[in-house]
C-alpha positions in Angstrom: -24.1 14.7 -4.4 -23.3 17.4 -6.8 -23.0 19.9 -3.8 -20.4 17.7 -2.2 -18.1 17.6 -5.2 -18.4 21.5 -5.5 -17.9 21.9 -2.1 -14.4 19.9 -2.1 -13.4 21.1 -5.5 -13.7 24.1 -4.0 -11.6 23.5 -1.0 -8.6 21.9 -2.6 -8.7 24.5 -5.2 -8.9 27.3 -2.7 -6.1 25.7 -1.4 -3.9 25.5 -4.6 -4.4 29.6 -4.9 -3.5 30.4 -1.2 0.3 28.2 -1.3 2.2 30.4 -3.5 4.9 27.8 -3.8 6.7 26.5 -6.6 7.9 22.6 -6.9 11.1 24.0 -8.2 12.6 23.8 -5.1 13.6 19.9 -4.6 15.9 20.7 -8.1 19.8 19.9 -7.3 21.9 22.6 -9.2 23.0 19.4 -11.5 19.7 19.0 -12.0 18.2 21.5 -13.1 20.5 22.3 -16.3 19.8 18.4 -17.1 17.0 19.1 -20.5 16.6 15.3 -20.9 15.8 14.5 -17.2 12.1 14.4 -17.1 10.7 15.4 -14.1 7.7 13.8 -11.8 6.5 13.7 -8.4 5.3 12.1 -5.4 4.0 13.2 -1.9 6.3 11.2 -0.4 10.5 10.5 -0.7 10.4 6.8 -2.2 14.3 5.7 -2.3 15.7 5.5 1.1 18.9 7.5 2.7 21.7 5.6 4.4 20.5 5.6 7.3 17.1 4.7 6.7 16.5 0.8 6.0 12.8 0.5 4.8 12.1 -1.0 1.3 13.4 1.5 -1.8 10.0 1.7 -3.4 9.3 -0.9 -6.7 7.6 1.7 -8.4 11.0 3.6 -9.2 12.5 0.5 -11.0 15.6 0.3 -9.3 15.6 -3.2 -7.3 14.0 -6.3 -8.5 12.3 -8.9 -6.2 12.5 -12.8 -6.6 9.0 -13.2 -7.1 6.6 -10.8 -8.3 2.6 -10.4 -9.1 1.1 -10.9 -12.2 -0.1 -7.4 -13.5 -3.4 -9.0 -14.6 -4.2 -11.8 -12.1 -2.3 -10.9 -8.8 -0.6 -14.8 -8.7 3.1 -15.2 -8.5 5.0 -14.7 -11.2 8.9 -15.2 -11.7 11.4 -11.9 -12.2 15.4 -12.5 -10.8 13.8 -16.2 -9.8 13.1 -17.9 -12.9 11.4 -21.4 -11.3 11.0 -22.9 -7.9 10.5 -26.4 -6.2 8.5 -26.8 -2.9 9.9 -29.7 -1.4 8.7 -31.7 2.0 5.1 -30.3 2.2 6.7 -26.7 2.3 9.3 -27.2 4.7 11.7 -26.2 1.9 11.8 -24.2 -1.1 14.5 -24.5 -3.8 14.6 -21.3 -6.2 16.7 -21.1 -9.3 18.0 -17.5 -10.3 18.0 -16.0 -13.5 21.2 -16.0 -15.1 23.2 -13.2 -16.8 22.0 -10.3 -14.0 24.4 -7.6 -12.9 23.4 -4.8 -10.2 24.2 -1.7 -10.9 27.8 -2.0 -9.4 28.3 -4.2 -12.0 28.5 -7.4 -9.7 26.8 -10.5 -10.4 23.5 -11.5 -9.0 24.7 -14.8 -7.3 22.5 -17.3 -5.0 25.0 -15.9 -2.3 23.8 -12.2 -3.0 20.3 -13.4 -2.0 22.0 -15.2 1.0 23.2 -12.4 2.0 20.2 -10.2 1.6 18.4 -12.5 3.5 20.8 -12.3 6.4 20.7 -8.6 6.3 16.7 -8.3 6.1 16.7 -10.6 9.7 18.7 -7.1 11.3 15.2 -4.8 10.9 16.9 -1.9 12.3 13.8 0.5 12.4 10.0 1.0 12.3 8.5 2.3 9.5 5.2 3.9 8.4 6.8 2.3 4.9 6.2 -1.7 4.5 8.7 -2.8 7.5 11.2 -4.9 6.1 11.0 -8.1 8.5 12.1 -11.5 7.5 9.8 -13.0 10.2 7.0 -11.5 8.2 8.1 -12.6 4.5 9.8 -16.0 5.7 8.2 -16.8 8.6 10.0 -19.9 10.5 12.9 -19.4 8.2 15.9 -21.4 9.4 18.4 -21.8 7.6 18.9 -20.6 3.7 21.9 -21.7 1.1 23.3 -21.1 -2.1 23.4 -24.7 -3.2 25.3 -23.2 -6.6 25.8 -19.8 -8.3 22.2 -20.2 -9.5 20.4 -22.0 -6.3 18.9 -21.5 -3.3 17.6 -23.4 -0.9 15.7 -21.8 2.0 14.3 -24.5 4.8 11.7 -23.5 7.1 10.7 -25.3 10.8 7.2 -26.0 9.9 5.3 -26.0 6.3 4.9 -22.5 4.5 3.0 -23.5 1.8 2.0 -20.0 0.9 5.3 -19.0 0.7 5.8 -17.8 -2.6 3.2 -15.7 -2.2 4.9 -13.8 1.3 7.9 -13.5 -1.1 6.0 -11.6 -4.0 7.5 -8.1 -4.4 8.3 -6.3 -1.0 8.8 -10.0 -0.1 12.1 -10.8 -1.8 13.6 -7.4 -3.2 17.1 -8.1 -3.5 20.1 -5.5 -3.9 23.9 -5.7 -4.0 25.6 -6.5 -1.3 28.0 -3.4 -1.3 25.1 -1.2 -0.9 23.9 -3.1 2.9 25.3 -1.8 5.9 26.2 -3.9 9.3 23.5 -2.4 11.0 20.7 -3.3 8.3 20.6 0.0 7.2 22.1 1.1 3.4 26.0 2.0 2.9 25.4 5.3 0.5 22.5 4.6 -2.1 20.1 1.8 -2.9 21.5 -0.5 -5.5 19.4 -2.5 -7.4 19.3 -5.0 -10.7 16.6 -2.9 -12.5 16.2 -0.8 -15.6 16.9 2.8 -13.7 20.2 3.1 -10.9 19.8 5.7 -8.4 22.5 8.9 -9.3 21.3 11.3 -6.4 19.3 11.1 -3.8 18.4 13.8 -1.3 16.0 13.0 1.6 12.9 15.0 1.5 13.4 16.8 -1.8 14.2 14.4 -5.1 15.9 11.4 -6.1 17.3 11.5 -9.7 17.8 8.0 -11.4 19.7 7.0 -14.4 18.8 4.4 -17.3 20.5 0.7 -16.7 22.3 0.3 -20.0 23.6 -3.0 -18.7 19.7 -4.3 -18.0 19.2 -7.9 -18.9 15.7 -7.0 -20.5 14.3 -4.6 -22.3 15.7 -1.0 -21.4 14.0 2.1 -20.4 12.8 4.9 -22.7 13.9 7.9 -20.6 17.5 8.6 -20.2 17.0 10.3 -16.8 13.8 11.1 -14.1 13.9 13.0 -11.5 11.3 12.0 -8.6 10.8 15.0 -6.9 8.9 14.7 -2.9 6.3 17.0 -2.8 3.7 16.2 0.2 1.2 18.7 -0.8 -1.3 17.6 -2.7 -2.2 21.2 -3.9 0.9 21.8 -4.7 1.1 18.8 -6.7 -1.8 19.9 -8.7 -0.2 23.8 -9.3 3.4 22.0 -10.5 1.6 20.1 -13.0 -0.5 23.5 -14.5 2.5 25.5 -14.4 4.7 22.5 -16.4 7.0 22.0 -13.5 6.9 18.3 -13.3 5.6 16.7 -16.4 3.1 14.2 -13.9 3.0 12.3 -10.4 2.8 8.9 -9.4 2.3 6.6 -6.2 -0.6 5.6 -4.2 -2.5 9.3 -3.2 -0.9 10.7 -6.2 -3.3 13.3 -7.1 -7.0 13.3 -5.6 -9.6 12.8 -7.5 -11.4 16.0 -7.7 -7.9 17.3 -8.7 -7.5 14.9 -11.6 -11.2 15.7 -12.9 -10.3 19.1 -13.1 -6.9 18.5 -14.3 -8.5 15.9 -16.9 -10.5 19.1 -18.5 -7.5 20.6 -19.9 -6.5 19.4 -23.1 -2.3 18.7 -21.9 -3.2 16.5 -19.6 -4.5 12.5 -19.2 -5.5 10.9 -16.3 -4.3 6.7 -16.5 -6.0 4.4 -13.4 -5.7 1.1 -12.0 -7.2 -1.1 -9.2 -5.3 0.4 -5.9 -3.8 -2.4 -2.8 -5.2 0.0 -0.4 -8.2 -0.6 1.3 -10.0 2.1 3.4 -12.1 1.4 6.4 -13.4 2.5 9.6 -11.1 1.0 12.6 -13.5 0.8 16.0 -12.2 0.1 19.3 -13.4 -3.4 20.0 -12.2 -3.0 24.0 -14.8 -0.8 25.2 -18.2 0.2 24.7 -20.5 0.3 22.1 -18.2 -1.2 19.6 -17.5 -4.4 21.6 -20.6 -5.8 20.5 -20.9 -7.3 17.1 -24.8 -5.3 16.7 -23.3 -2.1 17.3 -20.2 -2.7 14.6 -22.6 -4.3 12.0 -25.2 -1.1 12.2 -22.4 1.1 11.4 -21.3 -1.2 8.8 -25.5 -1.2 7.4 -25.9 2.6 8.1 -23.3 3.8 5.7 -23.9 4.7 1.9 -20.6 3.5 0.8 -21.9 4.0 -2.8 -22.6 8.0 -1.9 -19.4 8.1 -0.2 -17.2 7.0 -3.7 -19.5 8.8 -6.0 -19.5 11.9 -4.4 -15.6 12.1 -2.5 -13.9 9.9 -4.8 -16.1 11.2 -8.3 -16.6 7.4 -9.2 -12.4 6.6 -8.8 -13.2 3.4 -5.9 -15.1 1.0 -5.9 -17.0 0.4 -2.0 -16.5 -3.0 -0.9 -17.5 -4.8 2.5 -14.1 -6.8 2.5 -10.9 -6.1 3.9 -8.7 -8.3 1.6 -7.7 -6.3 -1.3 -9.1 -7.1 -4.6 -5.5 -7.3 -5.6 -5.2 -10.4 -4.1 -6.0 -13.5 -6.4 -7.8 -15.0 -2.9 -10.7 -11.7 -3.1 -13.7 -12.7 -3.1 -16.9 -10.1 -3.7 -19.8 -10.0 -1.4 -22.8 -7.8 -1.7 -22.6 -4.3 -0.5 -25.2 -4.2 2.3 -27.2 -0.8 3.1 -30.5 -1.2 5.5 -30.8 2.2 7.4 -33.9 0.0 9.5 -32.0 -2.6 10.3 -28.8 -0.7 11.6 -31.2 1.2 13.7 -32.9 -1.7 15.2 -29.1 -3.3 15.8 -28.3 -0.3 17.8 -31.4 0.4 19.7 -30.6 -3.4 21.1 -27.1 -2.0 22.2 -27.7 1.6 23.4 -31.7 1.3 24.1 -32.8 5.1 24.2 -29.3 6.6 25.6 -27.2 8.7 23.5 -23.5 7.7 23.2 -20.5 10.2 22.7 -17.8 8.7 20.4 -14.7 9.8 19.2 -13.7 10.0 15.7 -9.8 10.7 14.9 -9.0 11.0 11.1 -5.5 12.1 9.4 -5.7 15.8 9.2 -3.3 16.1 6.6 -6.2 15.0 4.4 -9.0 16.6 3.0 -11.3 13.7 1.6 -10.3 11.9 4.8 -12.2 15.0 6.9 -14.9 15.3 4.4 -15.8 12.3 4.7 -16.1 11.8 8.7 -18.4 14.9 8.5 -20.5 13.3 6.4 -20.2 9.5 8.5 -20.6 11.4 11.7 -23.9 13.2 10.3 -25.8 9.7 9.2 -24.2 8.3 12.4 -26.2 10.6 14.6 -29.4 8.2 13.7 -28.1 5.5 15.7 -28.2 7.0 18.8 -23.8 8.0 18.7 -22.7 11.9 18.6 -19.6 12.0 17.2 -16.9 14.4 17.8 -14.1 14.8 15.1 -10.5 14.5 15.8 -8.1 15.6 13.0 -4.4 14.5 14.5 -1.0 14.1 12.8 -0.5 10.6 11.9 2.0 9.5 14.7 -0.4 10.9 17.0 -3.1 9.4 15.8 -1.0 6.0 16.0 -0.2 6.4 19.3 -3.8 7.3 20.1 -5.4 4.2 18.9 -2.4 1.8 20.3 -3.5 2.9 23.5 -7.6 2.6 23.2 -7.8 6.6 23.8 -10.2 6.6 20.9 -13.6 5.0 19.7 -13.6 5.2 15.7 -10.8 6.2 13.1 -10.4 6.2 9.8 -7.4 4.1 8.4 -5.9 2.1 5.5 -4.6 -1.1 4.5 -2.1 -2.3 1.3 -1.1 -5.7 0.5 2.4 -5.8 -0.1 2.8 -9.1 -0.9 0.0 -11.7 -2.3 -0.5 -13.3 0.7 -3.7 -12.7 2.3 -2.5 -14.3 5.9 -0.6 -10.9 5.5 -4.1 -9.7 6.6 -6.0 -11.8 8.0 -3.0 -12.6 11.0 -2.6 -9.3 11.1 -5.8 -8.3 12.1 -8.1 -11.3 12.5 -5.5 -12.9 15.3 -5.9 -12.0 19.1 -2.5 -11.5 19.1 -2.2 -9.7 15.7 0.1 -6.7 15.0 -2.8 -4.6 13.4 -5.4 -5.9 15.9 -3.7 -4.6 18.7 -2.3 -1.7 17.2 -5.8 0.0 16.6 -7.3 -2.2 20.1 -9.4 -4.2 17.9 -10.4 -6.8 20.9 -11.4 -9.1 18.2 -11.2 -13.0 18.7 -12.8 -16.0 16.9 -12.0 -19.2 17.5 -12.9 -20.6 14.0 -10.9 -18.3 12.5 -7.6 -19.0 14.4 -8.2 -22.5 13.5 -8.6 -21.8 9.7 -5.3 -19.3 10.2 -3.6 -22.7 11.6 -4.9 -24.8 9.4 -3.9 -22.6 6.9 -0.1 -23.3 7.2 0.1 -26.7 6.5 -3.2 -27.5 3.8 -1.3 -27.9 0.5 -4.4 -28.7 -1.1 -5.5 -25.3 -3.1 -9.1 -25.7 -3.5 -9.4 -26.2 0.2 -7.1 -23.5 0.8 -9.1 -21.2 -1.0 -12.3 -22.2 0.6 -10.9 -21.5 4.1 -9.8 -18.2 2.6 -13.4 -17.6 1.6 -14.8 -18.6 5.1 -12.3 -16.1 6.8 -13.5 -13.6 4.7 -17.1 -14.4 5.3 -17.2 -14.4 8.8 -14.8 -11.1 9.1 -18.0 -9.8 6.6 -20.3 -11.2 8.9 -18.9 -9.8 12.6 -17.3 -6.4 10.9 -14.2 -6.4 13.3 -13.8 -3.4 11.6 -15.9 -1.6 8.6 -14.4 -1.8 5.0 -15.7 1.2 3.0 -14.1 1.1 -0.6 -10.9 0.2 -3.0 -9.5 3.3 -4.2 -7.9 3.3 -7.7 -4.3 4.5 -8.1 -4.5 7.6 -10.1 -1.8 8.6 -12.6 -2.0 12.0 -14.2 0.6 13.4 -16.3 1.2 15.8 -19.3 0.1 13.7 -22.2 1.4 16.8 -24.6 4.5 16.4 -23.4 5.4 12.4 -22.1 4.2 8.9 -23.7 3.8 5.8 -22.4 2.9 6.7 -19.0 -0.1 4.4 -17.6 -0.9 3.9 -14.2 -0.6 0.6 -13.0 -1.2 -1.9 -9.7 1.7 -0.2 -7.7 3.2 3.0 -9.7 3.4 3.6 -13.4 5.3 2.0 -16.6 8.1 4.2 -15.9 10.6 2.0 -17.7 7.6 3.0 -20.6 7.6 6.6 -20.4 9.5 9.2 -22.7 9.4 12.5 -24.1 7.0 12.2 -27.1 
C-alpha cells in the first residue's frame, strides 16, 4: 500500500515540475489590479456563456433553487419556496414563494418569474456533460403550471408525482430572472440569479468574477469580490496554490488526494472535506459476453479490495460502498462490503470454465487515479480467467464508445443532483433507462420495474422507503454494474490567508469565506 501512494505521489508531483505554467493567465486586466478580489479555482468553467444553457453551478452562490437539501440530512428543505401543499395524491403541488426577493436586476421574484422559468427549462436546447437541464426529468408529466398570485404557484401533473419535491431539490428548481433567458433556452448575456454573489464577468474557459449581493434578503457574504478561475489541470492546480496564485480550489475533483496530503504538510494551508454525490463504479457491458451473466458481474464485484483501492489511491478520502445510490440521498441504505477472492473464482470458472477471456477496459485518460487504479483492477482481475487490456480515451470518446457496446468494462461516475433516488434507479435500473443504455447495460428486472411503477403513485412513506430498500438490494444482489466507493469533496485552501472556507455537500461556504 505504501508503495502505491509513493508511486502516485510521485507521478502527480512529477507532473507539477514538468508544466511550467502559471494560473495567472485566466486574470482579465480589471482583474488583476482588483486587491480585494480573492482568487480560487476550479478544473472546470462553472457559470455558463450565452450561448450555453446548462445549469450555472450552485456552488458559486449566484442562483437559488425552490427547494433545496438539508446540509445534514439530504431531505428537502425550503430556500425562494418557503411551504408547499401536495394536493390530489400528487397530481398537484401548490408552492408559496418567499417574499421580499429581488434578482440581481433588481426585479422581483414573482410566481410568474418561476412560470416563466419553467417554460424556458421545457426548450433544452443542448446536451451537456453538466446536469442537463430537462423539465421532463425534474417535473416529469408536468402539464400545466400557474401563478395563482404574486406569491403562488400551482404546478399540475397527469399522473401522481409524489416524490416530487425531492426531483425539484437544487438543480431541480434553480430559478433566474427572466431578462437573463433567451428564446432559444439558452442565456441573453450573463446568468442572473437571487443569491448572495451576481456574476460581473464571465469569460468561457478562463474565470468568472462575481460580486457581493448588497440587496440579498439574508445574510450577506463576507468577500466583496472572487474570482473563480478554470484551471483543468490538476497539477497545475496544486503549483497555483504553492506559489499563492489562487488562495484555494473548490468543486467536485478539486484537488486529489495525494495532492491535498502533501499540500496539508505545509503549515499555509488546510484541507476541509465532506461526503461527495458522486459515486464511482465499474460500468460492464451487460449485451455481450462474459458480463451478461449475473456470476461473471458478481465475481468481479467479490474479487475487488475496494478497501485497498481507497486506502491506497484515495489515502483514506472515500469510503467503498457496494451501492449505487449516493449516501447523499436520505433513501441510502448501507450494505456490507463483500470480498471472497474463492467465491469470485468459483462464480467465474462456472462462466468461462478453463478459457481465458480478453476484455476491454476504457478509463478517462485525463486522469491519473482513474489509470492507477485499472492497473491495479486489471492485475487481481487476471485470477478470474479475464486479460484485460487498458484503454485511456478522451471522455467524448469514451462516451461514444460505450453507447455503442465497442467496449467490455469502463470506469465511470454518478452524482445525484437532486434527492430523488428514481433519478438513479430509472436511470439505470429501467430497460429503457438513459444511463442503462448509454453504457449498454442490457440489464432488466421485472420486480424492479414494478417497484419503479409502484413507486409513482405510493404516498405512504414507510412503504416507499421499503421499496427503495428492495431496489437497492436486488441492484446489490445482481451488480448491474459494480459500485466501488463515495469519494469526499476535498477543499483545500490557504488557511494563512482566507477564513471561513469549509468544504461542504456540493462546493464550499463561499458566502463564509474572507480575507482573515
Amino acid at each position: 500500500m505504501r508503495f502505491l501512494r509513493a508511486l502516485f505521489l510521485l507521478i502527480l508531483l512529477t507532473a507539477v515540475a514538468g508544466c511550467g505554467q502559471r494560473a495567472e493567465q485566466g486574470e482579465s486586466e480589471h482583474a488583476a489590479t482588483d486587491e480585494d478580489a480573492i482568487v480560487l479555482a476550479a478544473y472546470r468553467q462553472l457559470a455558463p456563456g450565452e450561448n450555453d444553457g446548462y445549469y450555472c453551478s450552485r456552488i458559486l452562490d449566484v442562483w437559488e433553487p425552490l427547494i433545496t437539501a438539508d446540509e445534514e440530512t439530504g431531505e428537502p428543505a425550503p430556500c425562494l419556496a418557503t411551504s408547499w401543499e401536495m394536493l390530489e395524491g400528487g397530481r398537484v403541488w401548490v408552492f408559496h414563494l418567499r417574499a421580499g426577493v429581488r434578482f440581481h436586476d433588481g426585479t422581483p421574484l414573482t410566481a410568474q418569474a418561476v412560470v416563466t422559468n419553467l417554460d424556458w427549462m421545457a426548450k433544452e436546447p443542448r446536451s451537456t456533460a453538466f446536469y442537463a437541464r430537462s423539465r421532463k426529468t425534474y417535473y416529469p408529466n408536468l402539464v400545466h403550471v400557474e401563478a395563482l398570485d404574486e406569491l403562488t404557484v400551482r404546478m399540475t401533473f397527469s399522473q401522481p408525482n409524489i416524490n416530487q419535491l425531492y426531483n425539484m431539490m437544487n438543480f431541480g428548481s434553480p430559478v433566474y430572472a427572466p431578462s437573463c433567458l433567451a428564446d432559444d433556452g439558452n442565456f441573453s448575456g450573463v446568468a442572473v440569479g437571487t443569491g448572495p454573489f451576481r456574476i460581473v464577468e464571465n469569460v468561457k474557459d478562463r474565470y468568472v468574477l462575481l460580486e457581493r449581493n448588497e440587496n440579498y434578503y439574508g445574510e450577506k457574504a463576507r468577500a466583496r469580490r472572487i474570482m473563480v478561475r478554470s484551471i483543468p489541470s490538476p497539477e497545475v492546480r496544486f503549483a497555483a496554490l504553492k506559489a499563492e496564485e489562487i488562495m484555494g480550489v473548490l468543486d467536485l475533483n478539486a484537488m486529489p488526494p495525494v495532492l491535498a496530503e502533501e499540500l496539508a504538510q505545509d503549515e499555509r494551508f488546510a484541507v476541509s472535506t465532506s461526503r461527495s454525490i458522486m459515486v464511482r463504479y465499474l460500468a460492464m457491458n451487460g449485451t455481450r459476453h462474459p458480463f451478461d451473466d449475473v456470476r461473471m458481474r458478481r465475481a468481479v464485484s467479490l474479487l475487488i479490495n475496494r478497501r485497498l483501492l481507497v486506502d491506497a489511491l484515495y489515502l483514506g478520502y472515500a469510503t467503498p460502498t457496494m451501492n449505487l445510490l449516493s449516501i447523499a440521498s436520505p433513501f441510502y441504505k448501507a450494505f456490507p462490503v463483500e470480498q471472497d477472492a474463492t467465491e469470485a473464482k468459483r462464480l467465474a470458472h462456472e462462466v468461462l470454465g478453463d478459457r481465458r477471456q480478453k476484455v476491454v477496459y476504457c478509463v478517462n485518460g485525463a486522469d491519473p487515479i482513474a489509470k492507477g487504479e485499472a492497473e491495479l483492477i486489471a492485475y487481481w482481475l487476471a485470477d478470474l480467467g479475464l486479460d484485460v487490456r487498458i484503454e485511456a480515451l478522451e471522455s467524448p470518446m469514451m462516451t461514444a464508445v460505450m453507447r455503442r457496446g465497442d467496449y467490455d468494462m469502463a470506469r465511470s461516475q454518478q452524482g445525484l443532483p437532486s434527492g430523488d433516488p428514481l433519478y438513479v434507479f430509472n436511470g439505470f435500473f429501467s430497460p429503457n433507462g438513459t444511463r442503462n443504455k448509454a453504457l449498454s447495460l442490457g440489464y432488466d428486472n421485472p420486480e424492479i420495474d414494478t417497484l419503479l411503477a409502484a413507486l409513482n403513485t405510493e404516498p405512504d412513506e414507510g412503504k416507499r422507503r421499503a421499496m427503495f430498500d428492495r431496489i437497492q438490494a436486488i441492484s446489490v444482489a445482481e451488480q448491474p454494474l459494480v459500485p466501488l466507493y463515495y469519494d469526499e469533496t476535498i477543499a483545500v485552501y490557504n488557511k494563512a490567508r482566507l477564513t471561513g472556507y469549509r468544504a461542504l455537500r456540493y462546493g464550499v461556504s463561499l458566502r463564509e469565506v474572507k480575507w482573515r
